[in-house]
N, C-alpha and C positions, 0 to 999 in steps of 0.2 A: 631574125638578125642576131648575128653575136653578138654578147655584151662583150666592154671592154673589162678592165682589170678595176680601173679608177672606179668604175660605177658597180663592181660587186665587192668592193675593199672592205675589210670588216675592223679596220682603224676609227678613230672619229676624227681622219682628216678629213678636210675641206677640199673641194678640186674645185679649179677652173679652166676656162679655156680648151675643157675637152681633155683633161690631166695633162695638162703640160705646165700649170702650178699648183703646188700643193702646203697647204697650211695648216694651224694645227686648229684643233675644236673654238679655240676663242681668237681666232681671227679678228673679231672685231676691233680688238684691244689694238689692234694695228692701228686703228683709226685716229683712235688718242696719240699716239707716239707721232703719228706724221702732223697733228697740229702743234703737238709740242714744239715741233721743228718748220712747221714752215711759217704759221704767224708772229713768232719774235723775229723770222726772218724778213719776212715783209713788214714789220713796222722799224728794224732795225733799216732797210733801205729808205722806206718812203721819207722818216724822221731825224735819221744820223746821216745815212751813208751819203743820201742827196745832196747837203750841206757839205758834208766833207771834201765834193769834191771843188768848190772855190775855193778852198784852203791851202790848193798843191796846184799852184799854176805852172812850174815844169814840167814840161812831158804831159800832160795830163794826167799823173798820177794819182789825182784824186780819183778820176775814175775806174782806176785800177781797183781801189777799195771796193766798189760795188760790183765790181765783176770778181772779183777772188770770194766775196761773200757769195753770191749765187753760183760759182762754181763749186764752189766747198758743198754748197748746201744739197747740189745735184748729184753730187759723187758720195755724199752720207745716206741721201736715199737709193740709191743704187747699191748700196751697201747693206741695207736695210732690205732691199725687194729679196738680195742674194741669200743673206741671211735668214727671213720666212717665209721664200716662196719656193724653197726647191728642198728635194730629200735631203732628210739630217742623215743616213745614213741608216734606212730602216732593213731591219733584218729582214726578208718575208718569213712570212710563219708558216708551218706546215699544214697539212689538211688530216695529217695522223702522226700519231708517236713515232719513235723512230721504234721501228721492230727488232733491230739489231741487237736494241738493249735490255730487250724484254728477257725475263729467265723462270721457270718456274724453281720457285723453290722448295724442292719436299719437307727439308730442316722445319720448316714452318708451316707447316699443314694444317687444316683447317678442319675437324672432324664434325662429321655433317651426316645423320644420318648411321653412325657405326661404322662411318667407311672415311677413309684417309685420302683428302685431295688437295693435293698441292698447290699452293696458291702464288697467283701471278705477281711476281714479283720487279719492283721498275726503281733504278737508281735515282735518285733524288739531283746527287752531284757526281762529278768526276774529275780528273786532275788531267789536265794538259801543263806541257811544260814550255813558256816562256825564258826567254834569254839563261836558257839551263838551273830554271828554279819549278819545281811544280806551282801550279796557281789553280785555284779549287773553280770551278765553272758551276753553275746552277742551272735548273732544268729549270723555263718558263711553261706553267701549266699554259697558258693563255697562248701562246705562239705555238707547243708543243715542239721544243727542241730546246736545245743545250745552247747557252749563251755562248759566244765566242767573250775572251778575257774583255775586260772593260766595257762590257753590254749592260745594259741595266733596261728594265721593262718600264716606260713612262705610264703610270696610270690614268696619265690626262690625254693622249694622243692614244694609249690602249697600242702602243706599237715598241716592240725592243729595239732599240737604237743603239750601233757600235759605237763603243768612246763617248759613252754616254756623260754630257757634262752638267746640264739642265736643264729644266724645261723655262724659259723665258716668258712672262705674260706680255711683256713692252712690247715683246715683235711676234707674238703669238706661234711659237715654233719651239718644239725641242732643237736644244744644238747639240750637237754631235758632231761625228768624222767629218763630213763633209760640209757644214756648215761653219765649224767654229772660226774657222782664219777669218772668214767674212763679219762675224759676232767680235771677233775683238778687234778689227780692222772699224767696224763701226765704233764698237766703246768709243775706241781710242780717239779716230775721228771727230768724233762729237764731240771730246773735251776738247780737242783742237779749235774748232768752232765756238765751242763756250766763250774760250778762252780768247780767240780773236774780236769776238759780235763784244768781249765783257773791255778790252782791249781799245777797240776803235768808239766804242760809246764814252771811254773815259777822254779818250785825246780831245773825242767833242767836246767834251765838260772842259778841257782846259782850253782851246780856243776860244769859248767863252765869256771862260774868264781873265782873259786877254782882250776879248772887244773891248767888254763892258768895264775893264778894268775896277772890279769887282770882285766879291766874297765867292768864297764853291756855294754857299746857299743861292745868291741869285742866279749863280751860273744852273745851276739846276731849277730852279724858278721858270727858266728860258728855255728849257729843253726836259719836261718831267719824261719824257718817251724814254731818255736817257738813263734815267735814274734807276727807271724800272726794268729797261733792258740787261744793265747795272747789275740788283737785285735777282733778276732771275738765272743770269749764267752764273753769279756766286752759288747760290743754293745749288742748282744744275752741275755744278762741277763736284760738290760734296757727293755726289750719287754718280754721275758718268766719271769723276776723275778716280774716286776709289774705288771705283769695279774697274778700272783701268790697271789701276797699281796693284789690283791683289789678282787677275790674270797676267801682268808683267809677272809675279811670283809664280803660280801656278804654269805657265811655260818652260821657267828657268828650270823647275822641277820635275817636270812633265808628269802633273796632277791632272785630276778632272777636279768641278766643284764639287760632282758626286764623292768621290775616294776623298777629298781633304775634309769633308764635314764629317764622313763614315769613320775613314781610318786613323783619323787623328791622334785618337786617344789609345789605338789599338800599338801603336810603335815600329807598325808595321816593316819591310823593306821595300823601297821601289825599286822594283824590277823591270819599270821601264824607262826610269834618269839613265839618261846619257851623257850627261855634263852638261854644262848648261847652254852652250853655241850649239851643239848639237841638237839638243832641245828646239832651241828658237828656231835651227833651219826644220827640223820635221814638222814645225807646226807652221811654219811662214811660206819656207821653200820648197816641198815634195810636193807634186802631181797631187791634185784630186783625185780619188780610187772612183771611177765611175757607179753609177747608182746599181744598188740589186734589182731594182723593182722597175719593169714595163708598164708605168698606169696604161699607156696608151693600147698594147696590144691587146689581141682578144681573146677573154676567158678560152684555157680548152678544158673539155671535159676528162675528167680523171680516170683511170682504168679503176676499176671496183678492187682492192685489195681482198685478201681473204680475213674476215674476223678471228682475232685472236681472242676466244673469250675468259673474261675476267673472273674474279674470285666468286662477285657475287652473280655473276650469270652461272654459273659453277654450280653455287648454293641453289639456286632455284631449282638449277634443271636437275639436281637431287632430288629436291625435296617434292616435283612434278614426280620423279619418277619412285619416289616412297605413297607418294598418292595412288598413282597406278596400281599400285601392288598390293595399297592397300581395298582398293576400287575391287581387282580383282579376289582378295581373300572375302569380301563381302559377298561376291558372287556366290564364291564354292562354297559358303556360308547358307545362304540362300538357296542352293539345289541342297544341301542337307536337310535343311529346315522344310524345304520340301516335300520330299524320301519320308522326312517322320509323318508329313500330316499324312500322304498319301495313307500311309499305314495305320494311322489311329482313323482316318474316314471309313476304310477297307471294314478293322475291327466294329466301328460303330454302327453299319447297317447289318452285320454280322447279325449283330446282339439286337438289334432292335427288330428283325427278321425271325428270329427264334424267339421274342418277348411276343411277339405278334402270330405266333404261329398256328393258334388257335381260330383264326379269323381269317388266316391266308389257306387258299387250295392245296393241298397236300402236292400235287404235283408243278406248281410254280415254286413252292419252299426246296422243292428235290432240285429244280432248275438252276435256283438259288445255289444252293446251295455246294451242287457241281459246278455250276458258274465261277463260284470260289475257289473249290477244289481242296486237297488237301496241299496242292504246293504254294498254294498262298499266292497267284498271281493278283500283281495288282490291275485295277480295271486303268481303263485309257483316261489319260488327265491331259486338259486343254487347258493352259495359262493363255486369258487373251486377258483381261484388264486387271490393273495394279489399286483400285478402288475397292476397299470390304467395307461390308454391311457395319461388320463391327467394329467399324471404327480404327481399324488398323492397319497399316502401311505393308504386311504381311504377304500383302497381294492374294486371289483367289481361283480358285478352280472350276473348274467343270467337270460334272461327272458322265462319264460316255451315256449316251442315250442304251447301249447293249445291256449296261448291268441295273439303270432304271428301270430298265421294260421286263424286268422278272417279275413284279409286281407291280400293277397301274396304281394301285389303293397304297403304294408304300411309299411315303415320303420320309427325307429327311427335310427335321427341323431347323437344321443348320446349313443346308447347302442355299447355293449363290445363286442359281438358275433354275427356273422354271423347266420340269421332266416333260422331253415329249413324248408323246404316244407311239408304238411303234405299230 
């Protein structure tokens, strides 16, 4: 059975559902963020908002209060799921360089061996031109390809992301192109929320201190749920209201958080401010650009490209084949080295056949001795084993049983094999 995509993804996103949501490596932190938000929301109803509503006997308006809180609070997580459960806008990454951009270059050769080979040579960056200004791109070793303008490679999710703005631990998700409208639709939200739950816990505090006609210390005395509801969207707003105001900047500008921490200091231009309504409707009001990535469909397998090989596959297959050659000069080395013993064996039965010739039959020394002949033929040499007596790697010979058998009584002292008889 085919794999799908989600389940050979080589990101460290999270999938559920069979890739129909996808999160980033610390999903978990999700967990925390949704108590943040729903238990001061459930002690805000059970302890304030319940009370509030006998406070508005027209209309039932009190009860309005507790339904505008659990509406709000449904439509922040909803905002919340949009924002870390779907593609921030992941580039796919490639399964090879792009070849297009590959060059070898001679200028730079590499000498290896006494021989000049040019070595594979790969662009780092390159410029495409934005709103008719060049903009320098970078190659992601890690995805293998060239970022598109405003990509930047998250090394928490391990995926390059367009518009890349940051990687968020509260909702466990890089935001990018297709998530951020939802990430500051949420900020934003949530200070709304702060600000209402910090809002209606105070008018309780003052109803009160209207029963009990009474100090704000007893009025709080009478309702500490209050206090502390109080306390925690104050502090809550210092953190969701100013990541609020410094994305109301960042819109107006049309910044990422990546480019304003990076380029800050650099004095950069932006070359994609459009003034500032323009700004807000491309990040509010344009289409979502649909996702690059099919988790769901199923792996195909790749056609096998042709290897391009590189500098140091290059160096090897030199240096293999300066081995070779040198494998075979050892050879012709070794049939030389041969050739001389054959000739110094030849000489030394010679000599040891005329040192002996007092003792050998006149007519096997003539045998001998034509056997030699005056053209100097050498007798027949059999190389079968690379093992010598004397301890050396030299390898060794046989001498033909033909030129043995001129004498049974003649040995040599130094041969390797036992003479047969003939």
């Amino acid at each position: 059975m085919a794999k799908r995509v989600f389940e050979v993804w080589k990101g460290s996103n999270k999938f559920f559902l069979g890739g129909r949501l996808i999160f980033g490596p610390d999903a978990r932190s999700l967990l925390v963020t949704l108590l943040l938000i729903i238990v001061p929301i459930i002690i805000f109803c059970v302890f304030v908002g319940r009370h509030l509503r006998h406070k508005f006997s027209s209309y039932n308006a009190g009860y309005a209060i507790l339904v505008v809180a659990i509406v709000f609070t449904i439509y922040v997580l909803v905002l919340l799921l949009f924002t870390s459960a779907r593609d921030p806008g992941i580039v796919p990454r490639n399964s090879h360089p792009p070849e297009e951009e590959f060059r070898y270059d001679t200028s730079a050769s590499a000498e290896i061996g006494g021989r000049q080979t040019p070595s594979l040579q790969f662009p780092r960056t390159k410029e495409v031109m934005v709103n008719g200004i060049p903009v320098r791109v970078k190659y992601c070793d890690t995805c293998m390809l060239y970022r598109p303008p405003r990509c930047s490679h998250c090394s928490i999710c391990n995926n390059c992301v367009e518009r890349f703005d940051h990687h968020c631990p509260w909702v466990g998700q890089c935001i990018g192109l297709r998530n951020y409208r939802y990430f500051f639709l949420f900020v934003s939200s949530s200070t709304l929320l702060c600000v209402y739950v910090f809002a209606m816990s105070a008018l309780y505090i003052k109803f009160l201190m209207d029963d009990y006609q009474g100090t704000v210390w007893k009025a709080m005395k009478e309702s500490p749920a209050s206090v502390i509801l109080m306390a925690y969207c104050f502090i809550s707003l210092w953190f969701v209201g100013g990541l609020t105001g410094f994305h109301l900047y960042l819109i107006s500008t049309n910044q990422t958080t990546y480019e304003n921490f990076r380029y800050r200091a650099d004095n950069r231009i932006n070359v994609y401010d459009r003034g500032c309504m323009n700004n807000f409707l491309e990040v509010l009001c344009t289409s979502i650009k649909p996702s690059r990535n099919n988790f769901r469909a199923c792996v195909q397998e790749e056609v096998q490209r042709p290897h391009l090989p590189t500098t140091r596959e290059i160096e090897t297959e030199d240096v293999g084949e300066d081995r070779r050659m040198k494998v075979e000069d050892d050879q012709e080395l070794g049939g030389d080295l041969l050739k001389i013993s054959q000739r110094h064996n030849i000489e030394d039965i010679e000599a040891d056949l005329r040192s002996r010739g007092s003792d050998v039959p006149h007519h096997n020394f003539s045998e001998a001795d034509s056997g030699l002949g005056s053209d100097r033929r050498p007798p027949t040499v059999h190389s079968e084993t690379r093992h010598s007596s004397w301890g050396r790697r030299s390898g060794s010979w046989d001498i033909a049983p033909e030129v043995l058998g001129m004498n049974s009584n003649v040995t040599e002292s130094r041969s390797y094999a036992t003479p047969k008889e003939v």
